[in-house]
TINUMAR-448167 format. One record per residue (C-alpha): chain; residue number from 1; x, y, z. Coordinates in steps of 0.25 Angstrom, whole numbers, plus 5000, padded with zeros to 4 digits. Example, Ala and Ser with C-alpha at 12.3 -4.5 7.8 and 13.67 -1.06 7.14 Angstrom:
BEGIN
VEXKOL, A, 1, 5049, 4982, 5031
VEXKOL, A, 2, 5055, 4996, 5029
//
This chain:
BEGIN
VEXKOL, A, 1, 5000, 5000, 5000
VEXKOL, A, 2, 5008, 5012, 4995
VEXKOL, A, 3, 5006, 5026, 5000
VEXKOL, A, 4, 5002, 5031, 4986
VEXKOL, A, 5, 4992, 5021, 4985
VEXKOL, A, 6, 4987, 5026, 4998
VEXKOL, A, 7, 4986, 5041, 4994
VEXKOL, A, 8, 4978, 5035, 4981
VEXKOL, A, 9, 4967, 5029, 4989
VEXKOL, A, 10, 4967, 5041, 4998
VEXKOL, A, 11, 4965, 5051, 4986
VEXKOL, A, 12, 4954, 5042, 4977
VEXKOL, A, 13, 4948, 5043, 4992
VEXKOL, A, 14, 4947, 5058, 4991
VEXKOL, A, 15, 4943, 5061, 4977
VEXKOL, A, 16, 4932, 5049, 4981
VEXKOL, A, 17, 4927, 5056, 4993
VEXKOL, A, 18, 4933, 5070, 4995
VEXKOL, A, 19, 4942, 5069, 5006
VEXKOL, A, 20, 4956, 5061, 5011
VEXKOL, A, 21, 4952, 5048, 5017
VEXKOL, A, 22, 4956, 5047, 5032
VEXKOL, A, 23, 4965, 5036, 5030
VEXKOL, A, 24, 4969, 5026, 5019
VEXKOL, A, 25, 4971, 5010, 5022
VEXKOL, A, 26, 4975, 4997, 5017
VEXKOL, A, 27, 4973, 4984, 5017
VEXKOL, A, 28, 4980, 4972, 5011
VEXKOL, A, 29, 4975, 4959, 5003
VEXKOL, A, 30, 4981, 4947, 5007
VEXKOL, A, 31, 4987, 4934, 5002
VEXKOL, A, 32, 4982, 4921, 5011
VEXKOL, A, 33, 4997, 4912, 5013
VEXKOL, A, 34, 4989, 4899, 5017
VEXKOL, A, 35, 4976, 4898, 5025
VEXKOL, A, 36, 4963, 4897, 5014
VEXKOL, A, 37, 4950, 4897, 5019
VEXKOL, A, 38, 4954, 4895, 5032
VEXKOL, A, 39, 4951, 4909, 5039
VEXKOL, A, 40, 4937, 4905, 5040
VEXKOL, A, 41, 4940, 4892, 5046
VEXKOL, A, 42, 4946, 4897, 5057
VEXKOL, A, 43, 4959, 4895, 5052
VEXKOL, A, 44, 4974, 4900, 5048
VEXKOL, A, 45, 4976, 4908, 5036
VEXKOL, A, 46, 4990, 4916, 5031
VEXKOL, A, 47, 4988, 4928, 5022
VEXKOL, A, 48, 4996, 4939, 5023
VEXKOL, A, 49, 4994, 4953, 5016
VEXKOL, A, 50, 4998, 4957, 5002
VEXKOL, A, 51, 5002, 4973, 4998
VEXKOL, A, 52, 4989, 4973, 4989
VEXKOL, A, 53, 4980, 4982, 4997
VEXKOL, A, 54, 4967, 4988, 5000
VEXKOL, A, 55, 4967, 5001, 5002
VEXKOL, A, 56, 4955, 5012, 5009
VEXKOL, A, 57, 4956, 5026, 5010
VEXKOL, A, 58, 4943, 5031, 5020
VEXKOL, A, 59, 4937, 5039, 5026
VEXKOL, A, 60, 4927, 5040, 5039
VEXKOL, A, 61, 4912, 5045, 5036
VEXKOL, A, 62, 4901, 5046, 5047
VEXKOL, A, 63, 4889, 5048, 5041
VEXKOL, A, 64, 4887, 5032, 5038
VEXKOL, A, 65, 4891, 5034, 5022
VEXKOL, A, 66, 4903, 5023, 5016
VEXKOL, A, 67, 4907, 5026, 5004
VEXKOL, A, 68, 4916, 5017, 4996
VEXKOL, A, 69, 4926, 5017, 4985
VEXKOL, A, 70, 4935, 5007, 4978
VEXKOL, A, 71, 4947, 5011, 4969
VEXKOL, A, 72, 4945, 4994, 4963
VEXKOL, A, 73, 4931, 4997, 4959
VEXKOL, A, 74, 4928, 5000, 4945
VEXKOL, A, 75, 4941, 5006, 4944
VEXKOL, A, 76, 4941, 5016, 4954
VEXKOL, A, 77, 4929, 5023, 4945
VEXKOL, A, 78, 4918, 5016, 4956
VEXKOL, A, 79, 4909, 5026, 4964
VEXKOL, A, 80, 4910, 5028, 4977
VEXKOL, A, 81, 4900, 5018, 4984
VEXKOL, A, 82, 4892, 5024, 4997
VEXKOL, A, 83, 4885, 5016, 5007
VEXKOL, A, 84, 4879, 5018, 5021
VEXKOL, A, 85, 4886, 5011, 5034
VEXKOL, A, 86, 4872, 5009, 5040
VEXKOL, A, 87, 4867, 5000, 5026
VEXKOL, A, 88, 4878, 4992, 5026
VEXKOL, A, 89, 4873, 4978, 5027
VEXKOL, A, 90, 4882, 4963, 5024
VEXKOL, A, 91, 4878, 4958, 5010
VEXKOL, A, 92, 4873, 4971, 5006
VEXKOL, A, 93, 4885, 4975, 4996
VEXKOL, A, 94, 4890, 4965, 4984
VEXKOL, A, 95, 4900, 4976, 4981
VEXKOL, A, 96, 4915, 4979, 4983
VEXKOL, A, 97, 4908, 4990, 4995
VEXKOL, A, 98, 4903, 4978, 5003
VEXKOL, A, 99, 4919, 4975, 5008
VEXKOL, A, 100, 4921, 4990, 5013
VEXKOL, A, 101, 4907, 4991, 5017
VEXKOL, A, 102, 4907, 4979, 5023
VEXKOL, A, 103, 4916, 4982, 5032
VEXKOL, A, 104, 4911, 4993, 5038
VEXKOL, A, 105, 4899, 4988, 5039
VEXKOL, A, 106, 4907, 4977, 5049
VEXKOL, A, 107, 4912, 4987, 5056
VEXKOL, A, 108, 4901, 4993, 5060
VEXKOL, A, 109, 4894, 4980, 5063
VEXKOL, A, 110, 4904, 4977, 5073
VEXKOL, A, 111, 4901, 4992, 5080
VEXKOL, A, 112, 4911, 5001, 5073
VEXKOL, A, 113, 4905, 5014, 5071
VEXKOL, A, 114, 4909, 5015, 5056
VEXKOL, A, 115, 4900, 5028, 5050
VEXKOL, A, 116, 4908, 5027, 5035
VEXKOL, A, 117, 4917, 5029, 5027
VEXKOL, A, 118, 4922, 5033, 5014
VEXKOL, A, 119, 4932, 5024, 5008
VEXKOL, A, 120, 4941, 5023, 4995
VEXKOL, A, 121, 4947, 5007, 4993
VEXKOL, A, 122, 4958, 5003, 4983
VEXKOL, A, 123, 4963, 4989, 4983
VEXKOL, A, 124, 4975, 4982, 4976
VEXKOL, A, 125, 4972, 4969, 4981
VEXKOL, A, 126, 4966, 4959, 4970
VEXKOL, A, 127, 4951, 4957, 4971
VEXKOL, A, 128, 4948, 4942, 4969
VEXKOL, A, 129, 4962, 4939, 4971
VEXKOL, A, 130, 4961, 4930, 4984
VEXKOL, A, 131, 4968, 4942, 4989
VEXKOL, A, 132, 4958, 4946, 4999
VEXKOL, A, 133, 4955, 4960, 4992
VEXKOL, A, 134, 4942, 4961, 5000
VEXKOL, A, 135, 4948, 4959, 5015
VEXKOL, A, 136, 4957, 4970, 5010
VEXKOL, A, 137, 4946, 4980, 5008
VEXKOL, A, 138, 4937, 4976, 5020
VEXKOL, A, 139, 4950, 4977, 5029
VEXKOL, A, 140, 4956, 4990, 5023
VEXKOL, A, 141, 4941, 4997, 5026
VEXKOL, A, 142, 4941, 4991, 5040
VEXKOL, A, 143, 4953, 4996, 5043
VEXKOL, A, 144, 4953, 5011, 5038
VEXKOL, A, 145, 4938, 5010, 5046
VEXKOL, A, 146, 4945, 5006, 5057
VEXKOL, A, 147, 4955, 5016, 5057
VEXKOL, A, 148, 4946, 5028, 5054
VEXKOL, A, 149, 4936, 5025, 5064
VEXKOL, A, 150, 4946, 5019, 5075
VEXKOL, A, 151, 4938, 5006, 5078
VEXKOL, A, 152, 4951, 4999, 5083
VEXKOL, A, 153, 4951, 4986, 5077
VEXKOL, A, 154, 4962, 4977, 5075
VEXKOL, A, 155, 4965, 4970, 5062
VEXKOL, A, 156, 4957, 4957, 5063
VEXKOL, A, 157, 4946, 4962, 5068
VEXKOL, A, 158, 4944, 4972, 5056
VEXKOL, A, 159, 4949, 4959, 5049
VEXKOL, A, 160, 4936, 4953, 5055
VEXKOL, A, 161, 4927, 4964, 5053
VEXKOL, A, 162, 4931, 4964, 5037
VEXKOL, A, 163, 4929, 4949, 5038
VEXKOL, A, 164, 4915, 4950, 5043
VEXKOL, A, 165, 4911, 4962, 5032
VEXKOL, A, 166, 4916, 4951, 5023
VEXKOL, A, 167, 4907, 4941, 5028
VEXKOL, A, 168, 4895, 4948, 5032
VEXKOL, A, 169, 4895, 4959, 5024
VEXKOL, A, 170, 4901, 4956, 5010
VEXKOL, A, 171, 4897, 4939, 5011
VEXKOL, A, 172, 4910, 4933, 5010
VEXKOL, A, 173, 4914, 4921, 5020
VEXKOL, A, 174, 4928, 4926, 5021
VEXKOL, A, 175, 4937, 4921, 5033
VEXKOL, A, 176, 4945, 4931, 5041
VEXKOL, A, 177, 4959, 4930, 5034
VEXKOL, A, 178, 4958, 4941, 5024
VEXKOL, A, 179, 4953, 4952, 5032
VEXKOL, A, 180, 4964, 4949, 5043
VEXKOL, A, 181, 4975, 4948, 5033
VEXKOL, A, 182, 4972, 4961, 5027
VEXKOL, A, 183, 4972, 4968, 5041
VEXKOL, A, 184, 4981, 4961, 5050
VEXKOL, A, 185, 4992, 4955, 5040
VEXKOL, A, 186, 5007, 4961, 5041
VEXKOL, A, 187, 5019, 4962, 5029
VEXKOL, A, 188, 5026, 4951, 5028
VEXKOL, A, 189, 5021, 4942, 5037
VEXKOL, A, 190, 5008, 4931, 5033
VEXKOL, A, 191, 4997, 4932, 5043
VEXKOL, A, 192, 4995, 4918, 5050
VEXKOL, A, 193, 4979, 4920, 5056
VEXKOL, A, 194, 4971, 4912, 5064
VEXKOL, A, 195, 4957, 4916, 5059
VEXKOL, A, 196, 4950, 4910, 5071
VEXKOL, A, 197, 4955, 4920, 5082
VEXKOL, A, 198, 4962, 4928, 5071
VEXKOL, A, 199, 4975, 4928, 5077
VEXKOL, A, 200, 4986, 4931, 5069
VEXKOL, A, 201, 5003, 4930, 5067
VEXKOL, A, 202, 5011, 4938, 5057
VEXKOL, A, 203, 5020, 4927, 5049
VEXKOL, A, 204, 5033, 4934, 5042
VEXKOL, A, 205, 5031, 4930, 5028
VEXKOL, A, 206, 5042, 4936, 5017
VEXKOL, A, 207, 5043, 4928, 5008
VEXKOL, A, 208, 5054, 4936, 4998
VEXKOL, A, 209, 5064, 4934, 5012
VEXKOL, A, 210, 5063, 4919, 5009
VEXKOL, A, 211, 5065, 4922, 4993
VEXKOL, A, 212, 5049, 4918, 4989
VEXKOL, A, 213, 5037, 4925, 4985
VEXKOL, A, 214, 5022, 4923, 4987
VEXKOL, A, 215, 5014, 4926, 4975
VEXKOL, A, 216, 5002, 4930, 4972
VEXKOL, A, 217, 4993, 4926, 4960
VEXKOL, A, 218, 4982, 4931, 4958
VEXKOL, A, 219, 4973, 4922, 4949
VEXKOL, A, 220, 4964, 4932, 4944
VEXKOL, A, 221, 4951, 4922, 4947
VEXKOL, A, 222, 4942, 4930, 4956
VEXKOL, A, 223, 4935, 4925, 4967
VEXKOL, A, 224, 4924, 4930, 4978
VEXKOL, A, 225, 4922, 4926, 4991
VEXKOL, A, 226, 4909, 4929, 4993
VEXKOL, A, 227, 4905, 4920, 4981
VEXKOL, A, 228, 4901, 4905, 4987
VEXKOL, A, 229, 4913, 4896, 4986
VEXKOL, A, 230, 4921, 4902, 4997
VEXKOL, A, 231, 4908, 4903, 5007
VEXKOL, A, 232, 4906, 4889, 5004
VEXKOL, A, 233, 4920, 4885, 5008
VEXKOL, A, 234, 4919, 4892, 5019
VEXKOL, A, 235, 4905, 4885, 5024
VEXKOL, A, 236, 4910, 4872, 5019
VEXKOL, A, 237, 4921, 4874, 5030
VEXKOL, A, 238, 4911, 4877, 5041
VEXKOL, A, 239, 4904, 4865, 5037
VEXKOL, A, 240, 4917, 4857, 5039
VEXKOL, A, 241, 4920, 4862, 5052
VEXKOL, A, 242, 4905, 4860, 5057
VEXKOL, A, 243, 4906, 4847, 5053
VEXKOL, A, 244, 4919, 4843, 5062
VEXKOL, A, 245, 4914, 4851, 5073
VEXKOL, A, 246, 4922, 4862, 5074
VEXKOL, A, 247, 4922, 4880, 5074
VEXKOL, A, 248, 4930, 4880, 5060
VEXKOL, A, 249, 4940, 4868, 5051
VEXKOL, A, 250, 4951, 4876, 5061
VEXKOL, A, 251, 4950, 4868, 5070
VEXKOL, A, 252, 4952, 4855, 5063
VEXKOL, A, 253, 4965, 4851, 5066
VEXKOL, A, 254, 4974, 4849, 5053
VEXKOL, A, 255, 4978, 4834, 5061
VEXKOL, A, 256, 4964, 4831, 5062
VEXKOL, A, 257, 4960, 4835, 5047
VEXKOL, A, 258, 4956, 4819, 5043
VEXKOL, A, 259, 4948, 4816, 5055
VEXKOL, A, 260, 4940, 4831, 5053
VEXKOL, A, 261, 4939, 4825, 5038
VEXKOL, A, 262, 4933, 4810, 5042
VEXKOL, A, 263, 4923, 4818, 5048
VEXKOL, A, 264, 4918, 4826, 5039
VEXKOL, A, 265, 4916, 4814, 5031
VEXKOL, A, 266, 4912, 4815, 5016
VEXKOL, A, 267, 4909, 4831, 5014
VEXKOL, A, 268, 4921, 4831, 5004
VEXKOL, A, 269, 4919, 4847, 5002
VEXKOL, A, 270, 4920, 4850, 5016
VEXKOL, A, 271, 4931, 4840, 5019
VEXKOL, A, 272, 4939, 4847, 5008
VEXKOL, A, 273, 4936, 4861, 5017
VEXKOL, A, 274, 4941, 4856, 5028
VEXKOL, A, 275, 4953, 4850, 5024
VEXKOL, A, 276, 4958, 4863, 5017
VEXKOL, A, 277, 4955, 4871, 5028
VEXKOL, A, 278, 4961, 4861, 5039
VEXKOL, A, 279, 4972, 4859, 5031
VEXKOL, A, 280, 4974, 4875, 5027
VEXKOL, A, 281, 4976, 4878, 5041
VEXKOL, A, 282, 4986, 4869, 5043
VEXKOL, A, 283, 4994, 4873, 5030
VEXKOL, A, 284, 4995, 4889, 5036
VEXKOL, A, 285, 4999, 4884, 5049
VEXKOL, A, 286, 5011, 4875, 5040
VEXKOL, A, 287, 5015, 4888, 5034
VEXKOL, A, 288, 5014, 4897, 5048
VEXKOL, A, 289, 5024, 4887, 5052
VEXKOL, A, 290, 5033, 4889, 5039
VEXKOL, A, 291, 5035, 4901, 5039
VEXKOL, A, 292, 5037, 4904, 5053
VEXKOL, A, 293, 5049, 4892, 5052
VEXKOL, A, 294, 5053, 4899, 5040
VEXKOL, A, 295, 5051, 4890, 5031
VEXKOL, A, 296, 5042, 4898, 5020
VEXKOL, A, 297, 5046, 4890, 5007
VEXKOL, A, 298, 5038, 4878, 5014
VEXKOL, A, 299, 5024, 4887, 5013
VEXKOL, A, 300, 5023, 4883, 4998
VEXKOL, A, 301, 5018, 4869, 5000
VEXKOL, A, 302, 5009, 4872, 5011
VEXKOL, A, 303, 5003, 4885, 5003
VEXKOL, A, 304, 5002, 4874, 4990
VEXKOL, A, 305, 4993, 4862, 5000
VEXKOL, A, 306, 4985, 4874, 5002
VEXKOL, A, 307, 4980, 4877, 4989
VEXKOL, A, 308, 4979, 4862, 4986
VEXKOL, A, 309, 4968, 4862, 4997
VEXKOL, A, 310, 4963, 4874, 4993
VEXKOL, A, 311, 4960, 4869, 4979
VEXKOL, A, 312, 4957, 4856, 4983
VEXKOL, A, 313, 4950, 4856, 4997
VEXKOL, A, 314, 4945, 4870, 4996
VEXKOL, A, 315, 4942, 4870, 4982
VEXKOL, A, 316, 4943, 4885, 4980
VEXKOL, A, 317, 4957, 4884, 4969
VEXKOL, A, 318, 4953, 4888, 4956
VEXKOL, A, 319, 4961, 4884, 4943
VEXKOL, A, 320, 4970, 4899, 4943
VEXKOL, A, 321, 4974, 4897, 4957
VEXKOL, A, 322, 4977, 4881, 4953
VEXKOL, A, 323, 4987, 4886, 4942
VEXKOL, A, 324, 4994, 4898, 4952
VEXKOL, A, 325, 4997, 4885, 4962
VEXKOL, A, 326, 5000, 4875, 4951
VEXKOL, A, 327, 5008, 4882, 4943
VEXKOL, A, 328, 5016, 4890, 4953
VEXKOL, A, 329, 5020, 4878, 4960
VEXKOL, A, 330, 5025, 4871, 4946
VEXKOL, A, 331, 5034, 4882, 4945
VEXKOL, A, 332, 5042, 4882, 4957
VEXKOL, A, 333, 5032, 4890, 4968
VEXKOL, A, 334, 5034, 4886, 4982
VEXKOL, A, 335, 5019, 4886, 4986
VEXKOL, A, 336, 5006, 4893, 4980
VEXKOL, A, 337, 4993, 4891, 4984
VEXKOL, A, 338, 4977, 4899, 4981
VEXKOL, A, 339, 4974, 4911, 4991
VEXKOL, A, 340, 4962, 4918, 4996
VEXKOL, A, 341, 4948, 4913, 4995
VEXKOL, A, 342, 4949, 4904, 4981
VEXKOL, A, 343, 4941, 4902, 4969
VEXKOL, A, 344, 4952, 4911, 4963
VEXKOL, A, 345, 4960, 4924, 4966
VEXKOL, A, 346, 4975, 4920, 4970
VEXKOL, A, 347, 4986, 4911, 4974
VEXKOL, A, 348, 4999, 4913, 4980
VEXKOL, A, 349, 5012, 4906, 4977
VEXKOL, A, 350, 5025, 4905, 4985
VEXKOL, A, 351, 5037, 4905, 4976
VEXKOL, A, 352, 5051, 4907, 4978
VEXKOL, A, 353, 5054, 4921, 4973
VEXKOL, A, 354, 5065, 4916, 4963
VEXKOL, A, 355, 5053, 4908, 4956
VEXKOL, A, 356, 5042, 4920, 4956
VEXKOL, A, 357, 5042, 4924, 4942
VEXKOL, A, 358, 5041, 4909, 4936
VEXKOL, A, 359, 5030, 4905, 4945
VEXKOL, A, 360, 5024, 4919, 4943
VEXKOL, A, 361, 5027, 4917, 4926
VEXKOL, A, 362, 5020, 4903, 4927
VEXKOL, A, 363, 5008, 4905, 4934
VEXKOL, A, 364, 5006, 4918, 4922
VEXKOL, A, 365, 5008, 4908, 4911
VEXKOL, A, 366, 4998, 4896, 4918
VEXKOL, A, 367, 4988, 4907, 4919
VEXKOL, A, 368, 4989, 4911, 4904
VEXKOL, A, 369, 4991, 4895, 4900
VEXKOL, A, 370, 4977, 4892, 4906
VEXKOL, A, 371, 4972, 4903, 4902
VEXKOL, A, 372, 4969, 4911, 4915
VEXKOL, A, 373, 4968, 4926, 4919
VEXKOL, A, 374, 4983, 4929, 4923
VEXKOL, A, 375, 4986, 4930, 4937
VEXKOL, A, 376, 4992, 4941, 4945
VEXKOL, A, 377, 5004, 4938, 4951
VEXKOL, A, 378, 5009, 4945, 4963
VEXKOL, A, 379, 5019, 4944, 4975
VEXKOL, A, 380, 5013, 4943, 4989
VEXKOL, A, 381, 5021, 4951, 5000
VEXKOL, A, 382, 5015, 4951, 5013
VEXKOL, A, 383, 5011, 4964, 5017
VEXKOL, A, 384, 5003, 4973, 5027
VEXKOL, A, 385, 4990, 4972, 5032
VEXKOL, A, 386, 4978, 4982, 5031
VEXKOL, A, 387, 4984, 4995, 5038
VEXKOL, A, 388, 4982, 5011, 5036
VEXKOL, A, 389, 4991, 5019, 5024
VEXKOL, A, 390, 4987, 5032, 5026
//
């Protein structure tokens, strides 16, 4: 997030509205290491954020009034959208509003005093990308609201908050992982999060001290959360962990994974759920454990298992994010895997940094071979979280 970029969004803001904003923020996208589908299990997960960010210049209003603004829409050529803080209702906005709108609707129904806003957004975080574009938008509006109306929250509770705007208000079954990543991860380091009681441990991760890279390829295949294949994932889970008795698959024990299988007997589709999600946790405690022991080339094949039982058990691979793995993987990558909801968007790949241009130059030419939108390919550096830049 540079300063000029900063100073941009601050003066769209003013030929927008006729005034400075109070303040401008940022809040990044992230890239998930290891740990799908898990966050709403209960579980681990491992993002860290990228430098592609979301940025809101704002301003207070007290009359009730929201007015909104996006830089991405329509080319920066779309009118300003006005609504009321009093009619703001869950389900009631199938546009790009219901994200900001949504959370402060949130935050009003968890009792913060929140009589408007004017806001100006511009993002350079993919949308559709798996690159959590929306948690980037929800948490850089709660955090400038939080500043500006000094409701003294932390970082993972605005990270709830934007999670329940998510839920309730725009109708996707999202887990907890984006929104935290985006407000409570550090540079350089992976975030290692329990998403039962939201605790959290910074993990050093530079990866060019260690002579490799992590990519980034975006496959270019959209997807949506709030479309019906992810929420029935997410139900076919709680109907796995009902089954065995338990609050959520995180508490099966990755030792007692066959005898939890017996039991479900011969519900093949949520067997296959539970052994992903059983097995995914186990896989980001595998790679906590690497890195802290320093040994970071051995990630790869733990990052590669899990996109063979994401494509498998999960079923949520598509044939783009297949060719990225294959193909990177044949020509010399160390791991790669898909990451982010599925059914499209991106994947990731871990590759010494001596053999990034080959991989890179292979997955172009697959792509063209069979015909497919070129990816974009870009180098993920782990970065800061949401904060304030001016």
């Amino acid at each position: 997030m540079s300063v000029d970029t900063a100073a941009a969004v601050a003066e769209r803001f003013k030929e927008l509205y006729g005034a400075e904003p109070e303040g401008v923020w940022a809040a990044p996208g992230r890239v998930n290491l290891i740990g799908e589908h898990t966050d709403y299990n209960d579980g681990f997960v491992m993002p860290f954020a990228l430098p592609h960010t979301a940025v809101a210049a704002v301003s207070r209003r007290t009359d009730g009034v929201l007015r909104l603004h996006s830089a991405d829409i329509d080319g920066d050529a779309g009118g300003v959208v006005e609504l009321r803080v009093d009619d703001l209702a869950p389900e009631s906005d199938r546009n790009w509003t219901a994200y900001p709108s949504g959370v402060v609707w949130a935050l009003r129904q968890a009792g913060h005093a929140v009589t408007g806003a004017d806001i100006h957004l511009a993002s350079t975080v993919p949308a559709g990308a798996g690159l959590s574009s929306s948690a980037a938008l929800e948490v850089v509006v709660a955090l400038a609201l939080n500043d500006l109306y000094d409701l003294g929250l932390k970082g993972w509770q605005l990270a709830r908050l934007c999670q329940r705007a998510e839920n309730v208000y725009v109708g996707a079954p999202v887990g907890i992982m984006d929104q935290t990543a985006s407000a409570c991860c550090e540079a350089g380091h992976a975030l290692f999060l329990d998403t039962r009681d939201l605790s959290q441990k910074q993990i050093p991760f530079d990866l060019a001290a260690e002579g490799m890279r992590l990519l980034v390829v975006d496959t270019q295949v959209k997807h949506s959360h709030s479309e019906g294949e992810y929420g029935k994932r997410r139900a076919g889970c709680e109907k796995g962990a009902a089954l065995l008795g338990v609050g959520a698959l995180r508490d099966v024990a990755y030792d007692e994974l066959d005898a939890a299988l017996d039991r479900l007997g011969d519900d093949e589709e949520v067997r296959r759920l539970v052994r992903h999600i059983v097995t995914e946790d186990q896989r980001v405690e595998q790679v906590v454990a690497l890195l802290e022991s320093g040994d970071t080339r051995a990630i790869g094949p733990v990052l590669t298992a899990g996109h063979a039982s994401l494509r498998d058990d999960f079923r949520i691979s598509c044939p783009e994010l297949d060719l990225v793995v294959d193909t990177a993987l044949a020509n010399g990558a160390l791991g790669a895997r898909m990451t982010g909801g599925g059914f499209g968007g991106s994947a990731i790949v871990l590759a010494e940094a001596a053999d990034v241009e080959t991989v890179t130059k292979s997955v172009e030419e697959a792509f063209a071979a069979a015909g497919f939108t070129a990816p974009r390919v870009f180098e993920a550096v782990p970065a800061a979280g949401a904060r304030r830049v001016r």
